[in-house]
Backbone as CSV, one residue per row, in Angstrom:
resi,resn,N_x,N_y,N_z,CA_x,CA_y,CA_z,C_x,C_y,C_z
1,UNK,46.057,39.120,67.882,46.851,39.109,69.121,46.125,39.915,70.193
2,UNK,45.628,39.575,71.654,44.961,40.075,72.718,46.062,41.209,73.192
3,UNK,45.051,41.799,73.639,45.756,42.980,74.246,45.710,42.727,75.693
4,UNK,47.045,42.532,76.212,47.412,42.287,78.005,46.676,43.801,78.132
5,UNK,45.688,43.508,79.469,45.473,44.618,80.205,45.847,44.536,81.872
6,UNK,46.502,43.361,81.946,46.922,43.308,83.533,48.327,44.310,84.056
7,UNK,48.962,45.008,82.742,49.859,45.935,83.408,49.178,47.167,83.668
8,UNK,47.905,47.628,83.033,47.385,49.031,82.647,46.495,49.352,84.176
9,UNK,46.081,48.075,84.392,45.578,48.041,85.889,46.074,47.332,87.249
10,UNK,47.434,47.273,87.239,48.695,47.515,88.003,48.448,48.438,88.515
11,UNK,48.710,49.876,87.448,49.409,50.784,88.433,48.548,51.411,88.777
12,UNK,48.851,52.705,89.760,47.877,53.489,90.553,47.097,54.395,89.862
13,UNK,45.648,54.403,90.118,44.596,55.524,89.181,45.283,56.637,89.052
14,UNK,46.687,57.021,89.428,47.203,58.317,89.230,48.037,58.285,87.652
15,UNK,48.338,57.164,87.459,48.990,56.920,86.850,48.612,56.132,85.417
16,UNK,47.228,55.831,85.701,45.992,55.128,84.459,46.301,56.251,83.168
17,UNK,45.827,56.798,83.188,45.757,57.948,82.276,46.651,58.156,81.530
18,UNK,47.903,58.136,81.836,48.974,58.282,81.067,49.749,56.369,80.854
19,UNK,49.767,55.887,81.130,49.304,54.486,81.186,49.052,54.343,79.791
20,UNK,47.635,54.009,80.177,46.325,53.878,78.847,47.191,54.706,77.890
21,UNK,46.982,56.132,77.604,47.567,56.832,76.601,48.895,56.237,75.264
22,UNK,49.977,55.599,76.505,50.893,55.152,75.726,50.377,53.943,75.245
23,UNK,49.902,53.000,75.962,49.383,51.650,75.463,48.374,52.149,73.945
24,UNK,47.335,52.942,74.169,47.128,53.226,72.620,47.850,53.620,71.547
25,UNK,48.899,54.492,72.415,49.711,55.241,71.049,50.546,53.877,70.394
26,UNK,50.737,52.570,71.242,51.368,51.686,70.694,50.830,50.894,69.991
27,UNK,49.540,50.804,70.049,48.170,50.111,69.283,48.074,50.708,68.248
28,UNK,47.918,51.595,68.375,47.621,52.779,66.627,49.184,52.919,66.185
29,UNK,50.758,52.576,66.407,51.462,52.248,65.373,51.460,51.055,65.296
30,UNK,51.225,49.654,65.916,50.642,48.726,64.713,49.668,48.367,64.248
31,UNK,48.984,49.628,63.888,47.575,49.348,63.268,46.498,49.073,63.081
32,UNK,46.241,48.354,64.905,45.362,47.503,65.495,44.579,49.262,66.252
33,UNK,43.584,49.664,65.027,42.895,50.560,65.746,41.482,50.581,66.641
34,UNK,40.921,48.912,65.984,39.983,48.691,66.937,39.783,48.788,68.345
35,UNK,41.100,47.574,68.663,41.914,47.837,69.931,41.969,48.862,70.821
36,UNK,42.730,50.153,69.755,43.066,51.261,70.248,41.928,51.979,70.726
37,UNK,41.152,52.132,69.747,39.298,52.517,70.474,38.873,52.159,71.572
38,UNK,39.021,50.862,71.749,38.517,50.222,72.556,39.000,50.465,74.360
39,UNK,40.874,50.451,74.503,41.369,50.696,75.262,41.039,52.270,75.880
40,UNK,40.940,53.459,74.419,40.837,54.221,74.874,39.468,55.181,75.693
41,UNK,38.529,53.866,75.662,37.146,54.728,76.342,37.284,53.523,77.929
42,UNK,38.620,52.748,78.224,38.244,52.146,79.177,38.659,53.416,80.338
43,UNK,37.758,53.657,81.731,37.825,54.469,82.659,39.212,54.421,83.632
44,UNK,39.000,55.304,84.243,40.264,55.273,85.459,39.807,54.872,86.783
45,UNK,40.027,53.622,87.288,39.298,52.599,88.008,39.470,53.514,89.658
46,UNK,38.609,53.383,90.422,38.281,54.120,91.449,39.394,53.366,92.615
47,UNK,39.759,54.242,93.497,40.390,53.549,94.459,40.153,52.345,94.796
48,UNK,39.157,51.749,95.401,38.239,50.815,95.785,38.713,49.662,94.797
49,UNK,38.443,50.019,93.932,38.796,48.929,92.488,40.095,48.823,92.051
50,UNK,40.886,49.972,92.420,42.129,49.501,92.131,42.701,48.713,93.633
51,UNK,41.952,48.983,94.867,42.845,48.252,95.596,42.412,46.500,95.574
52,UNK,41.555,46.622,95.276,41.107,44.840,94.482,42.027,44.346,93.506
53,UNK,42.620,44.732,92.892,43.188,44.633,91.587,44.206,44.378,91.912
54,UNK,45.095,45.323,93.035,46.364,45.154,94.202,46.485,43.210,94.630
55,UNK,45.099,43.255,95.503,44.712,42.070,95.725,44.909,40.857,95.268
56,UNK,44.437,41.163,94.297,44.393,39.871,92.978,45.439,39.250,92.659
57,UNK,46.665,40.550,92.595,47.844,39.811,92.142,48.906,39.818,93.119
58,UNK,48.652,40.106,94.375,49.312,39.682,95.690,48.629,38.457,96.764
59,UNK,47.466,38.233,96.336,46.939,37.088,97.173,46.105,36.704,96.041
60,UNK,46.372,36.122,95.306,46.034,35.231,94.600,44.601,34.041,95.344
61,UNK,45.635,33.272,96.171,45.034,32.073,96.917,43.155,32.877,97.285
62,UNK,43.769,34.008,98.208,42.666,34.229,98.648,41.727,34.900,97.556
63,UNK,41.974,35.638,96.575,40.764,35.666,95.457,40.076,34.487,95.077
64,UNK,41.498,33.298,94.937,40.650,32.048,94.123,39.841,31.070,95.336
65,UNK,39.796,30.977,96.697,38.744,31.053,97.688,37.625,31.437,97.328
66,UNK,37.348,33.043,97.022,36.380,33.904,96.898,35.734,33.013,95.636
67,UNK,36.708,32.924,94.280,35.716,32.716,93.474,35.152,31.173,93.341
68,UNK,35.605,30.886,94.144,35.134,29.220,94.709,34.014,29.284,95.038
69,UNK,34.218,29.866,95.964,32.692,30.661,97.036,31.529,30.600,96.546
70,UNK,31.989,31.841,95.694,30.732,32.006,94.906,30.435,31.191,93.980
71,UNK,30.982,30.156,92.960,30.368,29.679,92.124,29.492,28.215,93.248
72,UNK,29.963,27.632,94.753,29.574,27.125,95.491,28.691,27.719,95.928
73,UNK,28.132,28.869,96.166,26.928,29.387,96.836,25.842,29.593,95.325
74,UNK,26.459,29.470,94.664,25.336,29.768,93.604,24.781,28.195,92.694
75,UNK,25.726,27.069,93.037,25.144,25.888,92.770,24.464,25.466,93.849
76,UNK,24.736,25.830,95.749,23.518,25.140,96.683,22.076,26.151,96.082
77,UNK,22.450,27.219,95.784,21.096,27.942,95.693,20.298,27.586,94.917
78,UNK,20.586,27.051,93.227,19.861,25.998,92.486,19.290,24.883,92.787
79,UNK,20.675,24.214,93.745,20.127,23.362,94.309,18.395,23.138,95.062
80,UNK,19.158,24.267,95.613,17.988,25.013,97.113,16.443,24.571,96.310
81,UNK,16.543,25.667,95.198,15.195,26.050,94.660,14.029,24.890,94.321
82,UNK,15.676,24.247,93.810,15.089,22.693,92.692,14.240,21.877,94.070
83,UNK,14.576,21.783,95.539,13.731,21.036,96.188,14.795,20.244,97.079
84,UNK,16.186,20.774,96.578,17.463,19.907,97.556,17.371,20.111,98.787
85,UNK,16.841,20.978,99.220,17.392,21.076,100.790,18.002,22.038,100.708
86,UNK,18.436,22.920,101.655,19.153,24.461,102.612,20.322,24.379,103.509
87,UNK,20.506,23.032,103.504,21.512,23.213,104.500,23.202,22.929,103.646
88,UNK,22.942,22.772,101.971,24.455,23.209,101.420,24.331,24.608,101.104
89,UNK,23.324,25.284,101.225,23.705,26.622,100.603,23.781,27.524,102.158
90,UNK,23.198,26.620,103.126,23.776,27.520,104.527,25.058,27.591,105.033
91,UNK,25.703,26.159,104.596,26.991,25.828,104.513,27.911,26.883,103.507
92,UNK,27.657,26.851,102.247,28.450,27.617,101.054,28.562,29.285,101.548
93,UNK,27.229,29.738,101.870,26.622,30.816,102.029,27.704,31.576,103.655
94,UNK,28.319,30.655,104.568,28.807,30.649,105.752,30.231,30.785,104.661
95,UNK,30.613,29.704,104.185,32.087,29.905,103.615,31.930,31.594,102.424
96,UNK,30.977,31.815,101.776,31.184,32.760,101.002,31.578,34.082,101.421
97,UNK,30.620,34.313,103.494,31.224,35.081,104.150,32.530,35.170,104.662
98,UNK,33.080,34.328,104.967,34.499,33.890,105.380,35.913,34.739,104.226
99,UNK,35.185,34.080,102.756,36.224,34.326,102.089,36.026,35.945,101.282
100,UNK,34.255,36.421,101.418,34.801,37.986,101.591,35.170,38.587,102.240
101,UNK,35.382,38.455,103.367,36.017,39.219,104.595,37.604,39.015,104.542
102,UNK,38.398,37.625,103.714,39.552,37.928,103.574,39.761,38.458,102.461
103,UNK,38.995,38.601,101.516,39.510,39.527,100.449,39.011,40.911,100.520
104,UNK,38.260,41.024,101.380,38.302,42.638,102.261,39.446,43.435,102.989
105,UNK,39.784,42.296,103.733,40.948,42.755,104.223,41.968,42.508,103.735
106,UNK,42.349,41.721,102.925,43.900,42.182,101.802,43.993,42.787,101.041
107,UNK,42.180,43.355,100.591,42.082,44.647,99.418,42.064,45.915,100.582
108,UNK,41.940,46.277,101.748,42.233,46.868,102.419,43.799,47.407,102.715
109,UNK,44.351,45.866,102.966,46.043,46.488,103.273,46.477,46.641,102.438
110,UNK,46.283,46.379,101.079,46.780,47.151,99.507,47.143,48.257,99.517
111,UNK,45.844,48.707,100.556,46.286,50.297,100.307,46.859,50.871,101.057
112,UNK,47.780,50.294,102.091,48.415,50.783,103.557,47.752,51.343,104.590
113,UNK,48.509,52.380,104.609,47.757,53.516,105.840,45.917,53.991,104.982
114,UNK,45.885,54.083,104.096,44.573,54.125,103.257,43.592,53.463,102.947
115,UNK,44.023,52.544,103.469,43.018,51.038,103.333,41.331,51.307,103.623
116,UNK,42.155,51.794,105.699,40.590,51.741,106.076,39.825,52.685,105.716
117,UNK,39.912,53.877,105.277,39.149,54.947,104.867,38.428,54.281,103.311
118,UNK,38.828,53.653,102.547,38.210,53.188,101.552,37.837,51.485,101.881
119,UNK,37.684,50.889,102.970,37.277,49.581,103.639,35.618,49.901,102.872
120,UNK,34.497,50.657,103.290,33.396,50.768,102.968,32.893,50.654,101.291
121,UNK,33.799,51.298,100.765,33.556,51.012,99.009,34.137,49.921,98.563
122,UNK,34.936,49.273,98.965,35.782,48.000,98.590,34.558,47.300,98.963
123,UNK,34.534,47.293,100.061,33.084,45.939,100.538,32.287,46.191,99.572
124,UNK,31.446,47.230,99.278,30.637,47.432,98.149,30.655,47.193,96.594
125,UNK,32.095,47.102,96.632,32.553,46.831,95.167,32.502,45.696,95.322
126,UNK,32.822,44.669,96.153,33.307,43.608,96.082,32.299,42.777,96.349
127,UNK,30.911,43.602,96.758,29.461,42.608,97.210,29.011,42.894,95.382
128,UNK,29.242,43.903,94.720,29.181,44.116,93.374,29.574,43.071,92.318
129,UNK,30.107,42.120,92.683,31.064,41.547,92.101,30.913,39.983,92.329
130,UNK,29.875,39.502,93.714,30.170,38.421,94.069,29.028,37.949,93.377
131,UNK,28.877,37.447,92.295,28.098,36.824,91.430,29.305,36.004,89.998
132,UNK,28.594,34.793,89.611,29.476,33.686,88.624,30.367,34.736,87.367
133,UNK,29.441,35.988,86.676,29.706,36.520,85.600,30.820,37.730,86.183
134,UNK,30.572,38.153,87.489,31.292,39.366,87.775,32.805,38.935,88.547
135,UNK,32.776,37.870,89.073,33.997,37.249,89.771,35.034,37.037,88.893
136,UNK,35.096,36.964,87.464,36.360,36.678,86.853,36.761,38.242,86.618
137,UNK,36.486,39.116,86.578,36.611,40.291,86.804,37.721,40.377,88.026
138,UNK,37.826,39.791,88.845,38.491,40.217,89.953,40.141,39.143,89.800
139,UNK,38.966,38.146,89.556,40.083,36.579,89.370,41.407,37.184,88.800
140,UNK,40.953,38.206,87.390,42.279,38.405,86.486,42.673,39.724,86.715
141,UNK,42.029,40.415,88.165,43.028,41.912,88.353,42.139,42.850,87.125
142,UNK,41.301,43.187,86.839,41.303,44.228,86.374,39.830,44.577,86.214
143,UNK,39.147,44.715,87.868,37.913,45.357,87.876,38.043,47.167,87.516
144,UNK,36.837,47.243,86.771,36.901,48.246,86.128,36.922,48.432,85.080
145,UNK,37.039,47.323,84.046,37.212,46.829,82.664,35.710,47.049,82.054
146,UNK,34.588,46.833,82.673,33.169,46.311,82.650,32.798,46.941,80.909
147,UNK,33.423,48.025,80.878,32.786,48.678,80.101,33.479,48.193,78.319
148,UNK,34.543,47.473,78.368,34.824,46.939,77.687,33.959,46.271,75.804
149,UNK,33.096,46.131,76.454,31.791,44.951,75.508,32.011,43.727,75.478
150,UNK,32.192,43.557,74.348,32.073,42.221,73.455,33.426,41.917,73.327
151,UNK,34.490,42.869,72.783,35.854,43.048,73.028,36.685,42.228,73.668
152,UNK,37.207,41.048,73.370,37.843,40.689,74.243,39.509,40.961,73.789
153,UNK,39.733,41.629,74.926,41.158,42.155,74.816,42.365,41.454,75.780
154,UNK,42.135,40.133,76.683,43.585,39.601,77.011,42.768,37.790,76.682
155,UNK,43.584,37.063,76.670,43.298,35.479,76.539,42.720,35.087,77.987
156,UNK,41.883,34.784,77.809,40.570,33.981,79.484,40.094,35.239,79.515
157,UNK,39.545,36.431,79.071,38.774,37.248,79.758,37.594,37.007,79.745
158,UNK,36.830,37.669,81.165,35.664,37.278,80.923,34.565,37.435,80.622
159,UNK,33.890,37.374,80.089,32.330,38.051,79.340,31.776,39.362,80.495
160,UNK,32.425,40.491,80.049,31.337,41.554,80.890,29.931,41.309,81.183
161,UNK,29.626,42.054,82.719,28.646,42.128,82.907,28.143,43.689,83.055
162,UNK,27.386,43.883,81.384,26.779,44.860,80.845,25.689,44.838,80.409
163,UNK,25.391,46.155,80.322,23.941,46.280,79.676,24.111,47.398,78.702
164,UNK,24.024,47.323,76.995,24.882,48.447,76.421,23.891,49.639,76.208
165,UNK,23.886,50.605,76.261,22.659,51.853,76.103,23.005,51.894,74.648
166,UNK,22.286,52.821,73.564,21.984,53.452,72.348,22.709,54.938,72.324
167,UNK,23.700,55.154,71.648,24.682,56.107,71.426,23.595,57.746,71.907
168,UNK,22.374,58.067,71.875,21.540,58.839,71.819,21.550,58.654,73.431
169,UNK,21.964,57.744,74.042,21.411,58.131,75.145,22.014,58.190,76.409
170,UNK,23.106,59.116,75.775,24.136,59.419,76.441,24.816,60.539,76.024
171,UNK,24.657,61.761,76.856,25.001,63.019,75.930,26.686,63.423,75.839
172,UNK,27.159,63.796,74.756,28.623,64.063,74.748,28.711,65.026,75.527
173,UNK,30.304,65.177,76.067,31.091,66.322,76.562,31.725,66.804,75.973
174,UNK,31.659,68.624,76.024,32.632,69.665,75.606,32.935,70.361,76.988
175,UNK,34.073,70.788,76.269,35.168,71.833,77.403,34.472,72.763,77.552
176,UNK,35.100,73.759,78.121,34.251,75.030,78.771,34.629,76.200,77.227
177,UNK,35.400,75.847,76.044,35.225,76.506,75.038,34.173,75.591,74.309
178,UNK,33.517,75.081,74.230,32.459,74.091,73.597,33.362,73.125,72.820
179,UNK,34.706,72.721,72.547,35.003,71.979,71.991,34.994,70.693,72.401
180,UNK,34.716,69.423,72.097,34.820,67.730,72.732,36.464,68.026,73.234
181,UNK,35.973,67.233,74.822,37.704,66.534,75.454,37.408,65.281,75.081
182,UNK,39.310,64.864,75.539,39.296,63.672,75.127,40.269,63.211,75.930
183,UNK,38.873,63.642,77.283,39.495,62.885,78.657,38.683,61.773,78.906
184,UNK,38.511,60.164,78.645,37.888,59.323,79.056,38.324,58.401,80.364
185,UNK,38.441,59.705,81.473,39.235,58.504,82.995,37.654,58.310,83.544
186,UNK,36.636,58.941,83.271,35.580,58.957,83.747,34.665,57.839,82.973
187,UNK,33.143,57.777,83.500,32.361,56.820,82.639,31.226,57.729,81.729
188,UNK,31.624,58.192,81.812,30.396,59.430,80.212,31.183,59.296,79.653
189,UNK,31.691,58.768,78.795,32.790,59.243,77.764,31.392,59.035,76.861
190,UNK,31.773,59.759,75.346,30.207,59.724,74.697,30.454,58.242,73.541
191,UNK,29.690,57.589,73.319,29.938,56.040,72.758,29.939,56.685,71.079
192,UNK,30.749,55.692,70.415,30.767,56.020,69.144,30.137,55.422,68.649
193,UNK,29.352,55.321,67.372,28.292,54.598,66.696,28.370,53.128,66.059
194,UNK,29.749,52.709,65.924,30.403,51.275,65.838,30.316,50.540,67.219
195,UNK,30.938,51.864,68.485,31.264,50.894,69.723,30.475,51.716,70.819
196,UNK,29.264,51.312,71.224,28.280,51.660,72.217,28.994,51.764,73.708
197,UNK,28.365,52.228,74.456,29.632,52.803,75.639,28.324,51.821,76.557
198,UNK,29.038,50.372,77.060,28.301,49.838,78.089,28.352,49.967,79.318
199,UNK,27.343,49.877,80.086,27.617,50.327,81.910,26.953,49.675,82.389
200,UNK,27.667,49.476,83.721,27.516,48.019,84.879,26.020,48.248,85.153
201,UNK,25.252,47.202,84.981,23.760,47.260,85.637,24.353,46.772,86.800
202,UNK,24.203,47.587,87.759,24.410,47.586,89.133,23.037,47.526,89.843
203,UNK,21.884,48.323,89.105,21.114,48.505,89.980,20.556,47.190,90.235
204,UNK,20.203,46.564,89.213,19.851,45.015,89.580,20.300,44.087,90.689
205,UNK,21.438,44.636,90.645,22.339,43.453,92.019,22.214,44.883,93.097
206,UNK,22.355,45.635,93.251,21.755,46.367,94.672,20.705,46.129,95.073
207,UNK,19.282,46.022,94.380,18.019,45.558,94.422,18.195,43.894,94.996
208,UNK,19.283,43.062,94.374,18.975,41.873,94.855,19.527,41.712,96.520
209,UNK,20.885,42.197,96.255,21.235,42.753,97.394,19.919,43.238,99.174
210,UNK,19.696,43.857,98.690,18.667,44.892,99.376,17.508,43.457,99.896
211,UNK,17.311,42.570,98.978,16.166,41.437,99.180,17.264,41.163,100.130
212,UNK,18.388,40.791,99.592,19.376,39.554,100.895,19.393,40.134,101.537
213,UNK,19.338,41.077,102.101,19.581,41.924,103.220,18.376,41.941,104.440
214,UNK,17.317,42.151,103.725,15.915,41.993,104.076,15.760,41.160,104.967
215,UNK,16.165,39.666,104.048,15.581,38.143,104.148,16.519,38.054,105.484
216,UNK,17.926,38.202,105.379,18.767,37.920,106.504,18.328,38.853,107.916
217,UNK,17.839,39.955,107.267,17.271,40.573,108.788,15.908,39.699,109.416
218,UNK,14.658,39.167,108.693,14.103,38.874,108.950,14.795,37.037,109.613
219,UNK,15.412,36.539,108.589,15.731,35.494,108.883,16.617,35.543,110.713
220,UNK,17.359,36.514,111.336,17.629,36.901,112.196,16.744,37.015,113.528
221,UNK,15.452,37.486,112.799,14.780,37.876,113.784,14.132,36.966,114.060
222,UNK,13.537,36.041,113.355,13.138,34.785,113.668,13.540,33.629,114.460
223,UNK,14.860,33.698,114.284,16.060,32.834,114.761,16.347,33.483,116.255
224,UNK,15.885,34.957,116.619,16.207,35.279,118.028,14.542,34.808,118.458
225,UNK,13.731,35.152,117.680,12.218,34.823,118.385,12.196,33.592,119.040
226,UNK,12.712,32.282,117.798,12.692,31.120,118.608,13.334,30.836,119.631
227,UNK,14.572,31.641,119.766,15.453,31.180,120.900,15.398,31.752,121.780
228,UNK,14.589,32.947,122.123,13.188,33.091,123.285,12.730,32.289,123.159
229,UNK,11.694,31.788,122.644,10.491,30.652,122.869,10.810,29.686,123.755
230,UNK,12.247,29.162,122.778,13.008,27.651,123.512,13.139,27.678,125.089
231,UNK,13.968,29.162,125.219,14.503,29.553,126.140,12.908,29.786,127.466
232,UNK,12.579,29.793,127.116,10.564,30.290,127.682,10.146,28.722,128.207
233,UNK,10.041,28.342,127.198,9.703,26.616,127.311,10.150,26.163,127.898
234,UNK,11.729,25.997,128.074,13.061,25.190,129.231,12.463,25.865,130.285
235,UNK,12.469,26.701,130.839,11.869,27.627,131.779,10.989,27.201,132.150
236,UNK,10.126,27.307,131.806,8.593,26.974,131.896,8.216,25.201,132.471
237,UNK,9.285,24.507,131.855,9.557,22.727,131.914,10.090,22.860,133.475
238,UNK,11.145,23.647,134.059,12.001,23.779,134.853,11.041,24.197,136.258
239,UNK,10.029,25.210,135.828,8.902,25.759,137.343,8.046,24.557,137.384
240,UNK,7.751,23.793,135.807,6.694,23.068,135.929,7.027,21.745,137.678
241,UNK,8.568,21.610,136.608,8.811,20.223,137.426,9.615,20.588,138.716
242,UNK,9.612,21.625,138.887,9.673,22.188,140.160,8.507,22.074,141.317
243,UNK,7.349,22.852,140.693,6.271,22.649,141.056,6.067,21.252,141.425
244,UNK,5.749,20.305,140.909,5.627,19.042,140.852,6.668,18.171,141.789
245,UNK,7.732,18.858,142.139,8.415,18.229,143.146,7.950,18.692,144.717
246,UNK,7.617,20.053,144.791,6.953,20.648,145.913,5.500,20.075,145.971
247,UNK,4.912,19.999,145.516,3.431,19.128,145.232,3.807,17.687,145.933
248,UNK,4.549,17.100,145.586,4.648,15.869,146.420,4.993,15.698,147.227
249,UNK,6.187,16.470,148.027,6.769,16.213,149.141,5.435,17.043,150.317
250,UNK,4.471,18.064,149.700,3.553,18.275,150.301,2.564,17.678,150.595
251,UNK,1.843,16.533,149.371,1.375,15.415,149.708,1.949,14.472,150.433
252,UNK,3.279,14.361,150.499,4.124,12.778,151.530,3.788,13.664,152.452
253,UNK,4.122,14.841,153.257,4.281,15.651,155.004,2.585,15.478,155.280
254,UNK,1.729,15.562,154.156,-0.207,15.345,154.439,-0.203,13.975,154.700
255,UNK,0.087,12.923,154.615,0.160,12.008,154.521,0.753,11.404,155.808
256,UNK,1.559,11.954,156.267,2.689,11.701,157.379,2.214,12.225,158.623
257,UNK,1.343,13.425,158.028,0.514,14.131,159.495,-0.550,13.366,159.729
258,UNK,-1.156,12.943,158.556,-2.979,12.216,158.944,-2.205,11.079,159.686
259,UNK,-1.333,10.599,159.661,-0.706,9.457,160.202,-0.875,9.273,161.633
260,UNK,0.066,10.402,161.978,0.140,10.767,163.528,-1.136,10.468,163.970
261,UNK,-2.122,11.880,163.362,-3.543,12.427,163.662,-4.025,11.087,164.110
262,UNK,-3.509,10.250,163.048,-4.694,8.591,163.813,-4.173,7.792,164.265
263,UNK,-2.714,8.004,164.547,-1.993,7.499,166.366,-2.307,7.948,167.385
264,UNK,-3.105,9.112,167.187,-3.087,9.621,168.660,-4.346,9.296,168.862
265,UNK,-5.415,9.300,167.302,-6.744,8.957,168.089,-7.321,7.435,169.002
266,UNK,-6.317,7.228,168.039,-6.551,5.531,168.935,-6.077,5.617,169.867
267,UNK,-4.988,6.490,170.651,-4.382,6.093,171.882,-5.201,6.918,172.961
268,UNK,-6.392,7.683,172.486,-7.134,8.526,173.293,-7.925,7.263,173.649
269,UNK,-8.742,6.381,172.873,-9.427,5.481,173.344,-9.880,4.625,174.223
């Protein structure tokens, strides 16, 4: 039997902690201690992530936009590569902006008067996220899960996107008497030797990030260069045939004078 985690990331990170707590203590009396392990090294999801989560299950429509989006921007981009052409993934790539900016701003008013002060990490979480493996994460309300594993703990969840480290390489915590806590709202919790403590390779998608970012600045700048150029050229077409209109009416008045010039010489005659 799956373990629902869409009530545990409901409520407010104030309230995770003790949350989680009972949900294990109800796991370990029926016996299901894997479970209980499992629930109990999941973290206490950051503002940012819980106001996504808000999101998810108050605007629905507009998450399932988003994850449209993206699985559409990531088939023109195959497309792209394979030799299709650029102009469906300029298209997808235009809608993918559209529909993060509304799930920016309804993960924003989640949080009321608090929204905009955490607007900057939401965007970040949520550019974190806009990839095929990380979007069902959001789809089902409960970013922040990542660390989960292999585990699947509600029915449709979706395959984390992890990378698991080696129990060694990650040092445990003790209290300030040297004894282990067994506070896991944070992400060090120390991994146990059955269940490895996995964490979001983020850096990979910041790095890819950082290229898109690049490419779109350059791609920008290119796109203003030409439209100088154009703008240079029309210009340039505009003095030409300007020119060219003064050029002739200066040749017709030369033309009109030699005229005279040899009316009058004959009438001197």
């Amino acid at each position: 039997m799956p373990v629902d985690l869409h009530a545990l990331y409901s409520v407010p990170p104030a309230e995770f902690v003790a949350t989680r707590t009972a949900l294990v203590g109800a796991l370990k009396a029926e016996q299901r201690k894997e479970e209980a392990a499992a629930v109990q090294q999941l973290r206490r999801p950051k503002l940012a992530e819980h106001a996504l989560n808000v999101a998810a299950r108050s605007e629905p429509r507009v998450i399932q936009r988003w994850v449209h989006a993206i699985a559409a921007a990531d088939a023109a981009q195959s497309t792209a590569i394979g030799g299709g052409g650029a102009a469906a993934l300029r298209d997808a790539a235009a809608e993918l902006r559209n529909a993060h900016a509304a799930v920016l701003a309804a993960a924003v008013s989640a949080l009321g008067d608090g929204g905009a002060a955490q607007r900057s990490d939401i965007n970040d979480t949520l550019r974190a996220l806009a990839h095929p493996d990380g979007a069902p994460l959001l789809q089902h309300g409960v970013v922040g899960s990542e660390q989960l594993g292999s585990l699947v703990l509600f029915a449709g969840a979706p395959e984390p996107v992890v990378k698991r480290t080696s129990p060694a390489a990650r040092p445990s915590r003790s209290s300030t008497d040297g004894s282990p806590t067994d506070d896991t709202s944070t992400d060090d919790t120390p991994p146990s030797p059955t269940q490895p403590a996995p964490t979001i390779d983020l850096r990979a998608v910041r790095a890819l990030e950082r290229k898109a970012a690049a490419a779109r600045s350059d791609s920008e700048r290119a796109d203003a260069t030409l439209s100088a150029a154009r703008n240079a050229l029309t210009a340039a077409k505009e003095a030409v045939a300007a020119a060219t209109t003064v050029a002739a009416q200066a040749r017709a008045d030369l033309r009109h004078a030699q005229t005279l010039v040899d009316e009058r010489r004959v009438g001197l005659r």
